[in-house]
Biopython code that builds the backbone (N, CA, C, O; Angstrom):
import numpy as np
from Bio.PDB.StructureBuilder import StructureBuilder

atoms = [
    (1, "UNK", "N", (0.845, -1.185, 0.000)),
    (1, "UNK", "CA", (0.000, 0.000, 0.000)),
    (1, "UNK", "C", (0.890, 1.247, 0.000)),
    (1, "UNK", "O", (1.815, 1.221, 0.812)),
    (2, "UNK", "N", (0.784, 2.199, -0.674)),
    (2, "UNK", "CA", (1.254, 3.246, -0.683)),
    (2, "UNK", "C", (0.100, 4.608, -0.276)),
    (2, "UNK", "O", (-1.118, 4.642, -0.448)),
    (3, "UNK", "N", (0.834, 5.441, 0.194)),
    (3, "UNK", "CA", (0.355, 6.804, 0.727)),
    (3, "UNK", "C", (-0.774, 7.256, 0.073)),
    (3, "UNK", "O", (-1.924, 7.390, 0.489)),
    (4, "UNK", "N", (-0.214, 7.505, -1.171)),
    (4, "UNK", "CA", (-1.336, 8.095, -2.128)),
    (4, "UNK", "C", (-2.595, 7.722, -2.335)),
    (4, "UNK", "O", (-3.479, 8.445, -2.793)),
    (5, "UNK", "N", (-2.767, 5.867, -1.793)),
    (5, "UNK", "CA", (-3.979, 5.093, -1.347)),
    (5, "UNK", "C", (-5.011, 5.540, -0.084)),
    (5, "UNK", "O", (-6.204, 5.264, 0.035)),
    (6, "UNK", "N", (-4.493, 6.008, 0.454)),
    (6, "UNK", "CA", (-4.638, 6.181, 2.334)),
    (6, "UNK", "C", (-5.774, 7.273, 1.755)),
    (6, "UNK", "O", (-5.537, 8.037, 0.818)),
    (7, "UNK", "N", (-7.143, 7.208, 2.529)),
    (7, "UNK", "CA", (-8.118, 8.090, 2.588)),
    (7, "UNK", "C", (-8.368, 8.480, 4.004)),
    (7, "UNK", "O", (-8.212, 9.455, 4.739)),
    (8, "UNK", "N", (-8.810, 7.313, 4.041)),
    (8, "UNK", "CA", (-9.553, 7.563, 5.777)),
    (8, "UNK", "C", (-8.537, 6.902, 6.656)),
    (8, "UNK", "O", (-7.984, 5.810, 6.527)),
    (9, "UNK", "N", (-8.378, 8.162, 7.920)),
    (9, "UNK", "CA", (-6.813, 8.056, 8.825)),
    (9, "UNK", "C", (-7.389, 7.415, 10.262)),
    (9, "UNK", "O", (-6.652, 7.023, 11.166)),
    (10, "UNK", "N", (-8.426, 7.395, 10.283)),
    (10, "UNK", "CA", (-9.128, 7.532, 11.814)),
    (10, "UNK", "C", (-8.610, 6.345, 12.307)),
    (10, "UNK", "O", (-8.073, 6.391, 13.414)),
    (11, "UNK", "N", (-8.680, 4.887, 11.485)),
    (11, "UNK", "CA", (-7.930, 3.803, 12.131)),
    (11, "UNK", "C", (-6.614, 3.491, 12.513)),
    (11, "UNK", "O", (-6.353, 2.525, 13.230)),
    (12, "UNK", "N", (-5.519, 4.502, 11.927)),
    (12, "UNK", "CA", (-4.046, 4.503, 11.726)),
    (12, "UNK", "C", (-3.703, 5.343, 13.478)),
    (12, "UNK", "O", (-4.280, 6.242, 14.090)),
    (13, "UNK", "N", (-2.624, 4.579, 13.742)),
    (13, "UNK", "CA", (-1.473, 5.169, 14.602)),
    (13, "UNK", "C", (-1.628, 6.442, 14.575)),
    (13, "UNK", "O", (-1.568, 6.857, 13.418)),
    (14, "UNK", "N", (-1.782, 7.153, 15.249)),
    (14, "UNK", "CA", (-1.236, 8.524, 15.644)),
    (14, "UNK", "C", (-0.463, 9.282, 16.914)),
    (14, "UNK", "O", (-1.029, 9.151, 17.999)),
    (15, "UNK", "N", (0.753, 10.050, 16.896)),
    (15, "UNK", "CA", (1.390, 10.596, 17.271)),
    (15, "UNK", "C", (1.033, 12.445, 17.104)),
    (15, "UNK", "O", (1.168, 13.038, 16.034)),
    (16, "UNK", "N", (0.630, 13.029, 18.238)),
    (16, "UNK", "CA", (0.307, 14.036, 18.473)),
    (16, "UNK", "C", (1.485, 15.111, 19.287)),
    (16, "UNK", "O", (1.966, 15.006, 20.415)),
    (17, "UNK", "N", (1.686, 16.025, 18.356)),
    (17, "UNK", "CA", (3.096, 16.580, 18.863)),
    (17, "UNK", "C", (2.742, 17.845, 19.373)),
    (17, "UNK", "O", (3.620, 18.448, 19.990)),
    (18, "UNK", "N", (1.446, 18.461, 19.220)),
    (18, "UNK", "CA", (1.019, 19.859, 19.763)),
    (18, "UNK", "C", (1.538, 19.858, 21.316)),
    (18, "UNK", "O", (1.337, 19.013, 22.188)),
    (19, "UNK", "N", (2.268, 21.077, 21.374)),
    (19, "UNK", "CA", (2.961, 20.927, 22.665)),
    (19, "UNK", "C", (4.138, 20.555, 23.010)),
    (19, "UNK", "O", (4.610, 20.801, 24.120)),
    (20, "UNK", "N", (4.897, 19.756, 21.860)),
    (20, "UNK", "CA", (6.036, 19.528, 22.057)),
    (20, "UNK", "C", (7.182, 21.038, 21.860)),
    (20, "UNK", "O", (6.760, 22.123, 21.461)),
    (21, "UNK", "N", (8.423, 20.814, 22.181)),
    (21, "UNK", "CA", (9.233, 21.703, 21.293)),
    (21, "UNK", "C", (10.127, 20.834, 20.102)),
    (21, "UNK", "O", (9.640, 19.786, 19.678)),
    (22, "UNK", "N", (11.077, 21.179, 19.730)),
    (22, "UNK", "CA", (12.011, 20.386, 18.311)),
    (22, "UNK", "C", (12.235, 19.344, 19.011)),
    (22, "UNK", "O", (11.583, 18.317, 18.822)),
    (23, "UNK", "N", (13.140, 19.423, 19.885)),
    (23, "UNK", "CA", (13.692, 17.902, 20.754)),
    (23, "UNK", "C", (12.989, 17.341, 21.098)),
    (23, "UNK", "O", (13.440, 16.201, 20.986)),
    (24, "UNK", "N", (11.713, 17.267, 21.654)),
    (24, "UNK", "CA", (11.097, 16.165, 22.260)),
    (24, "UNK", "C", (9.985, 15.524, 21.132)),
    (24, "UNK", "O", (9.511, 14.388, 21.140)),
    (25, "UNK", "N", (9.678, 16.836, 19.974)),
    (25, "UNK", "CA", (8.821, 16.310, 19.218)),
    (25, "UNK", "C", (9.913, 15.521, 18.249)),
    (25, "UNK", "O", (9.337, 14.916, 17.345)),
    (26, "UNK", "N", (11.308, 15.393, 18.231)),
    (26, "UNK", "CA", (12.503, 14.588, 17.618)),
    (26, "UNK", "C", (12.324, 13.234, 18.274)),
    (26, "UNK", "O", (11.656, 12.295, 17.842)),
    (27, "UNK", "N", (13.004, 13.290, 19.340)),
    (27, "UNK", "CA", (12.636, 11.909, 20.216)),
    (27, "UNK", "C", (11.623, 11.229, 20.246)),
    (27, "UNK", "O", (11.683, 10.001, 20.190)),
    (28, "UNK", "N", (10.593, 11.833, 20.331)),
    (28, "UNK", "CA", (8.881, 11.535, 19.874)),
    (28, "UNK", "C", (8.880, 10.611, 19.163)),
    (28, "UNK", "O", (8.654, 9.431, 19.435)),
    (29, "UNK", "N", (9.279, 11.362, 17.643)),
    (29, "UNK", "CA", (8.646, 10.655, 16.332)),
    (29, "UNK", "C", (9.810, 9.347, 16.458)),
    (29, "UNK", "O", (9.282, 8.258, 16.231)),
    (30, "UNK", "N", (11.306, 9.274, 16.783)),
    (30, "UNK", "CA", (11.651, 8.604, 16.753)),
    (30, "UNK", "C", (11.381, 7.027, 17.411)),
    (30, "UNK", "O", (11.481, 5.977, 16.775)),
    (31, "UNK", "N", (11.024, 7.160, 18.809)),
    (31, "UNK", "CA", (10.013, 6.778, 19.243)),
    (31, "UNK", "C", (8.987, 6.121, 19.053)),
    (31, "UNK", "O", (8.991, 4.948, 19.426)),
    (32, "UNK", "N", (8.218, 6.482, 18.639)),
    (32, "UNK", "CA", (7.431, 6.239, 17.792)),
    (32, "UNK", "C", (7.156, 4.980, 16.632)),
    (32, "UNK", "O", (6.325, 4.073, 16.688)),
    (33, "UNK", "N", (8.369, 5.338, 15.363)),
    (33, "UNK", "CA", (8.867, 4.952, 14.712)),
    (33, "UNK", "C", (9.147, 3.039, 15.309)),
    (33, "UNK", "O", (8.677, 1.973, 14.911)),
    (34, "UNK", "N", (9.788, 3.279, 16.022)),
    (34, "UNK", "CA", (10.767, 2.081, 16.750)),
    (34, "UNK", "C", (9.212, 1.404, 16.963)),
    (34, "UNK", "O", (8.974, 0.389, 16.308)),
    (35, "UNK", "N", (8.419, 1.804, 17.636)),
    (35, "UNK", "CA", (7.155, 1.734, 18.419)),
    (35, "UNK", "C", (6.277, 0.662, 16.951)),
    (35, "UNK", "O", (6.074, -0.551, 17.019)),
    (36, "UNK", "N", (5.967, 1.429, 15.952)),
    (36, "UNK", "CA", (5.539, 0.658, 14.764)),
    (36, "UNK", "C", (6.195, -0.554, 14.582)),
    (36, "UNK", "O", (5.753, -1.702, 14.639)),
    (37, "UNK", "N", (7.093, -0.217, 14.399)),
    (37, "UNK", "CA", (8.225, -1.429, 13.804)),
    (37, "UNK", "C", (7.867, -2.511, 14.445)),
    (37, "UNK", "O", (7.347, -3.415, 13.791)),
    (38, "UNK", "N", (8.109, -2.701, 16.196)),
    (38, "UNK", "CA", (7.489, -3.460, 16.648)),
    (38, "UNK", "C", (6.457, -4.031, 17.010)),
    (38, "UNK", "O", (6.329, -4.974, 17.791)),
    (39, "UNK", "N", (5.263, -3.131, 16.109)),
    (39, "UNK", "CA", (3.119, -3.229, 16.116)),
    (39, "UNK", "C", (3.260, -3.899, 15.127)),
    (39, "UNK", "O", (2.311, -4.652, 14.912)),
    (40, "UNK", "N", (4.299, -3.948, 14.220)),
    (40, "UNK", "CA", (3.872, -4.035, 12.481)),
    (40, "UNK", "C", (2.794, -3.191, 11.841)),
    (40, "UNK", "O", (1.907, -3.482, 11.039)),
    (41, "UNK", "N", (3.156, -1.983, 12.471)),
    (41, "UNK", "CA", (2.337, -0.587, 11.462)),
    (41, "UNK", "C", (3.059, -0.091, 10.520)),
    (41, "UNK", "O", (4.097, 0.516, 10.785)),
    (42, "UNK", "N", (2.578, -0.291, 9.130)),
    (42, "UNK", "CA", (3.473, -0.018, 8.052)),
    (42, "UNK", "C", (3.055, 1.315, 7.964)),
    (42, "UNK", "O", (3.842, 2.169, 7.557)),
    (43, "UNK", "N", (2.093, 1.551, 8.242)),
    (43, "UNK", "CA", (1.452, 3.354, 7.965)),
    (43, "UNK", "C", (0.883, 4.083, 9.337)),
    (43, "UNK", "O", (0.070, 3.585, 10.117)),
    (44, "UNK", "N", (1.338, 5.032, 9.415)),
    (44, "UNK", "CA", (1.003, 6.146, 10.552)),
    (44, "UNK", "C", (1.047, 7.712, 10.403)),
    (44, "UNK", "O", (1.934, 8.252, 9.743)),
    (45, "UNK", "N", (0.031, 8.437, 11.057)),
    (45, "UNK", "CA", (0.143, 10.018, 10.979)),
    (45, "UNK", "C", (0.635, 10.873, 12.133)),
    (45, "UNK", "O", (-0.038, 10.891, 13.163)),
    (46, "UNK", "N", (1.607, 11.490, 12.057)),
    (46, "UNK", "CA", (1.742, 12.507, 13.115)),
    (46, "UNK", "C", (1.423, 14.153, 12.699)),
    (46, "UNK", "O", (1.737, 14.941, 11.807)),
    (47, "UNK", "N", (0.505, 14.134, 14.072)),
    (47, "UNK", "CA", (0.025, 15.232, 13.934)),
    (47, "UNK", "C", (0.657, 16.433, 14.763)),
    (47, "UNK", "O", (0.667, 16.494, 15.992)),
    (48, "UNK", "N", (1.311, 17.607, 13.676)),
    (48, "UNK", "CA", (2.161, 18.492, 14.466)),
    (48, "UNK", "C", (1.921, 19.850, 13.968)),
    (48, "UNK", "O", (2.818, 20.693, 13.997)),
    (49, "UNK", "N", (0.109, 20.233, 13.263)),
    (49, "UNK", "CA", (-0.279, 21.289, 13.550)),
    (49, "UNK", "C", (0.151, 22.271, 12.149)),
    (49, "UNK", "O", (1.117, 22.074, 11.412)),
    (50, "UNK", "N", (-0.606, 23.084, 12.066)),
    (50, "UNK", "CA", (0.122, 24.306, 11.227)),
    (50, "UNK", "C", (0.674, 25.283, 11.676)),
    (50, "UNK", "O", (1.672, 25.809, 11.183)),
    (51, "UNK", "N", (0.038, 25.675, 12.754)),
    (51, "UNK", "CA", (0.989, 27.065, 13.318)),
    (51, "UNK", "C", (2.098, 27.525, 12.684)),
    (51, "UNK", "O", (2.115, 27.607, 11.456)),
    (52, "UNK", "N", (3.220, 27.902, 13.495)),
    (52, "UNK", "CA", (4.529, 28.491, 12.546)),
    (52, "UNK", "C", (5.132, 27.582, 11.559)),
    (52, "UNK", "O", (5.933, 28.119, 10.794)),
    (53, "UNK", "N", (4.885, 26.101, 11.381)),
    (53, "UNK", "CA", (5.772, 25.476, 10.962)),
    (53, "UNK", "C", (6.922, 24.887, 11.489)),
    (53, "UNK", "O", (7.446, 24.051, 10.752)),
    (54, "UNK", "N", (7.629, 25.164, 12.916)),
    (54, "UNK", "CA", (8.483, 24.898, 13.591)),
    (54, "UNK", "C", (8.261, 22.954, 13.645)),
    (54, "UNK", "O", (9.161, 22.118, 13.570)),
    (55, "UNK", "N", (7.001, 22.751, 13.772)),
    (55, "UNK", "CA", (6.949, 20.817, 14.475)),
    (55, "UNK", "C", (6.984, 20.138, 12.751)),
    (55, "UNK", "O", (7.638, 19.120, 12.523)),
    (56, "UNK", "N", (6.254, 20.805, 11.716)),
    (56, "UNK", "CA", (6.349, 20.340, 10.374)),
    (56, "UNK", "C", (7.369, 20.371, 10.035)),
    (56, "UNK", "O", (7.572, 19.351, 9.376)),
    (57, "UNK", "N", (8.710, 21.319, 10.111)),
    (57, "UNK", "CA", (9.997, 21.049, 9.696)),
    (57, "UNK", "C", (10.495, 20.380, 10.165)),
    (57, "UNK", "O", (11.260, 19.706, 9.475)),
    (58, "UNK", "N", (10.425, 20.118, 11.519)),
    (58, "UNK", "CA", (10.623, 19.078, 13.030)),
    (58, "UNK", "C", (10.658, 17.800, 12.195)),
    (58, "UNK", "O", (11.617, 17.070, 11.946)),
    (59, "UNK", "N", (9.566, 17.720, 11.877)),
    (59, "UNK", "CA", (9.128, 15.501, 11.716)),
    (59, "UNK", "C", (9.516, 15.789, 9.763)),
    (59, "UNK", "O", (9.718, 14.894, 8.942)),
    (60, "UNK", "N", (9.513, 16.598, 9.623)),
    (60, "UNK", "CA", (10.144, 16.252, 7.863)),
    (60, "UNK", "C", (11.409, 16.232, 7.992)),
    (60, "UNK", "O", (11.845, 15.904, 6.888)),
    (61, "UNK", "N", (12.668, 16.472, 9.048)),
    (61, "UNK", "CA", (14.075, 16.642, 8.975)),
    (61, "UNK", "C", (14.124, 15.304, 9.632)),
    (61, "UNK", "O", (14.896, 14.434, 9.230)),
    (62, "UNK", "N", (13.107, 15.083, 10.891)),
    (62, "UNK", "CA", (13.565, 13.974, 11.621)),
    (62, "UNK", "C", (13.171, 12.559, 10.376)),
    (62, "UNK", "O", (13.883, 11.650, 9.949)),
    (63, "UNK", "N", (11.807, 12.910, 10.119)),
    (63, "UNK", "CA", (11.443, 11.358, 8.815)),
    (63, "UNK", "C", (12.709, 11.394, 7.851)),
    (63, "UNK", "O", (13.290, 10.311, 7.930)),
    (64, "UNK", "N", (13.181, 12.053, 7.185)),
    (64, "UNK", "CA", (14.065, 12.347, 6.164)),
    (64, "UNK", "C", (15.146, 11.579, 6.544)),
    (64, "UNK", "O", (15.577, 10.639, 5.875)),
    (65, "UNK", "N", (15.589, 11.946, 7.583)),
    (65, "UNK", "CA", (17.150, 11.381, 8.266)),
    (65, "UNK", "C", (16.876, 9.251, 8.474)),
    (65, "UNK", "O", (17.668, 8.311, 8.418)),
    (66, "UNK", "N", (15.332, 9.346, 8.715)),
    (66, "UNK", "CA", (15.177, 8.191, 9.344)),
    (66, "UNK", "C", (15.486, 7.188, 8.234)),
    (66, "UNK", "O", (14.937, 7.276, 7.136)),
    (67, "UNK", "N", (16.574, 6.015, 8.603)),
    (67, "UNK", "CA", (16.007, 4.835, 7.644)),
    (67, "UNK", "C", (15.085, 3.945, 7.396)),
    (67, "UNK", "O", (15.153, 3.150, 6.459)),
    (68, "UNK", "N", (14.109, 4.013, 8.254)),
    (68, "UNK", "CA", (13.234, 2.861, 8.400)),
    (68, "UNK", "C", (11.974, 3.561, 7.413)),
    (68, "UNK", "O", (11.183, 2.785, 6.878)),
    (69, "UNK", "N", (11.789, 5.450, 7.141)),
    (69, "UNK", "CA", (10.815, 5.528, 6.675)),
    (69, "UNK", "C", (11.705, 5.498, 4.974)),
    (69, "UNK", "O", (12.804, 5.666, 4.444)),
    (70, "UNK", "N", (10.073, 5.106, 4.656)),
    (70, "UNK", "CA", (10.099, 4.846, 2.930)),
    (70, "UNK", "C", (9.332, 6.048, 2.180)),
    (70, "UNK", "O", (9.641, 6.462, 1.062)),
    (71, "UNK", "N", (8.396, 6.485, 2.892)),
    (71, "UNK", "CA", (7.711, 7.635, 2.559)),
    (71, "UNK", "C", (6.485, 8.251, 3.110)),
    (71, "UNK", "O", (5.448, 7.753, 3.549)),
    (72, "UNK", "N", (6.990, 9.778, 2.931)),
    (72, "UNK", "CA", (6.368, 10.711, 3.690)),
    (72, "UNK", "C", (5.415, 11.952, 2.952)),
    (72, "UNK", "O", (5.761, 12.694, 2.033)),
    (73, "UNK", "N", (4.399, 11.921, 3.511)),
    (73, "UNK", "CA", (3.844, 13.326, 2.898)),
    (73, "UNK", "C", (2.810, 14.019, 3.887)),
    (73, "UNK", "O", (2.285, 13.594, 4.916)),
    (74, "UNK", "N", (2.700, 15.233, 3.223)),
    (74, "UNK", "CA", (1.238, 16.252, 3.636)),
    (74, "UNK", "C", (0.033, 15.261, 3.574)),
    (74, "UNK", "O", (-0.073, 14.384, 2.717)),
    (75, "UNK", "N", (-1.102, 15.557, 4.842)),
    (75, "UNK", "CA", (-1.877, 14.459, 4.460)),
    (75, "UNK", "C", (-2.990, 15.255, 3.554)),
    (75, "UNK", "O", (-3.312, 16.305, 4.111)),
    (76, "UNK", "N", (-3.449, 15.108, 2.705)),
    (76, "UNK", "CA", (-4.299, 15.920, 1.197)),
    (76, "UNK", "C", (-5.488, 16.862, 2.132)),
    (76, "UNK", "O", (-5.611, 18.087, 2.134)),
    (77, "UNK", "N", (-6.163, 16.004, 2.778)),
    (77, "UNK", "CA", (-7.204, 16.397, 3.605)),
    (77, "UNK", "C", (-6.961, 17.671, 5.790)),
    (77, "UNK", "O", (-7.589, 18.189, 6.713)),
    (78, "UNK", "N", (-5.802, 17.436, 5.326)),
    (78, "UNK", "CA", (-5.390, 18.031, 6.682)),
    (78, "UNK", "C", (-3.923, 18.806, 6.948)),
    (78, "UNK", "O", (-3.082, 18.161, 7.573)),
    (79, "UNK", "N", (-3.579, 20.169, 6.497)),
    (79, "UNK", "CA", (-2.277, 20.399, 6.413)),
    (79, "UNK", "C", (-1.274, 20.472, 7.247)),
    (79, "UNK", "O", (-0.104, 20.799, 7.052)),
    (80, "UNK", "N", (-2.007, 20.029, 8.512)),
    (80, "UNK", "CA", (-1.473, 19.340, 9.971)),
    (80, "UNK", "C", (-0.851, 18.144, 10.614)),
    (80, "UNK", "O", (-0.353, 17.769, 11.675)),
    (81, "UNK", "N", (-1.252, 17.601, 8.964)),
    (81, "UNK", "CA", (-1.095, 15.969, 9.524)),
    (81, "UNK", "C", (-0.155, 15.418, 8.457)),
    (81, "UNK", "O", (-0.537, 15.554, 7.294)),
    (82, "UNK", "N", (1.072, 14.788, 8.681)),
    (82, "UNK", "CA", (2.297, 14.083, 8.030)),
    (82, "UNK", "C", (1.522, 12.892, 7.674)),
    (82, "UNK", "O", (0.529, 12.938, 8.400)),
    (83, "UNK", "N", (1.454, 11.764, 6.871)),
    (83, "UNK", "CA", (1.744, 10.507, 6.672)),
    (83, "UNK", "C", (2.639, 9.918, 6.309)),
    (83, "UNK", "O", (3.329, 10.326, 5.375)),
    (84, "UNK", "N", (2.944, 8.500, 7.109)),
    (84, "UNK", "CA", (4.314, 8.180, 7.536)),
    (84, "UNK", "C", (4.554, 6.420, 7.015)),
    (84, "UNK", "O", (4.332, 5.567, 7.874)),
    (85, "UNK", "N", (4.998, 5.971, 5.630)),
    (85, "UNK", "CA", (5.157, 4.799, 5.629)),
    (85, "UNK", "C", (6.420, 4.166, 6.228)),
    (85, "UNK", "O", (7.376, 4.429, 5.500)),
    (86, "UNK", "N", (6.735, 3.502, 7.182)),
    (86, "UNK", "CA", (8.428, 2.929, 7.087)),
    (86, "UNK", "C", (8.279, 1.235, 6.991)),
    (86, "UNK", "O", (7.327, 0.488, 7.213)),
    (87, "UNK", "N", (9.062, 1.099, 6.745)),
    (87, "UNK", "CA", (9.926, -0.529, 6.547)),
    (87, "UNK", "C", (9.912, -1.464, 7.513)),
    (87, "UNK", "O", (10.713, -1.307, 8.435)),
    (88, "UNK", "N", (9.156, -2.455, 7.529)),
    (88, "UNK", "CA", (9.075, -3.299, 8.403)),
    (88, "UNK", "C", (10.054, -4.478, 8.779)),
    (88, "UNK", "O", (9.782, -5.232, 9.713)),
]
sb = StructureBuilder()
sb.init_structure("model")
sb.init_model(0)
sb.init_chain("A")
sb.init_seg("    ")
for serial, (resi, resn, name, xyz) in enumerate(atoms, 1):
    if name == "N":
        sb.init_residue(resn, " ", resi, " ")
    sb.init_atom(name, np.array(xyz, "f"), 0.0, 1.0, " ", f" {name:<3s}", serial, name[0])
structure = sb.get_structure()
């Protein structure tokens, strides 16, 4: 399954970062991440808001760096919300 498939999120993993700052919403997603791997969740959304942009650059530098993800995007319906495939 790929991203571009994904409609409806309500059943998927979520990670909620409102409130975090860079570092903890870093550790978070990483976290996280590790966290799937061992659910066998190939797909998940973290939600880190529009405001300034500070938590969206946050989880696109931290996904980017990550090896386990395969791919990431804006979710179409919510410009708050990342979707997150990684490698099982």
């Amino acid at each position: 399954m790929t991203l571009d498939n994904v409609v409806l999120i309500d059943h998927l993993p979520k990670l909620d970062l409102h409130g975090h700052d860079r570092e903890t919403a870093r550790v978070s997603i990483q976290e996280f991440i590790e966290d799937n791997v061992k659910l066998k969740n190939e797909i998940f959304i973290i939600i880190h808001g529009i405001g300034t942009g500070v938590l969206r650059k946050t989880t696109s530098d931290t996904l980017r760096k990550n090896k386990r993800v395969l791919e990431f995007k804006t979710y179409y319906y919510n410009q708050g919300c990342t979707l997150v495939r990684i490698k099982l």
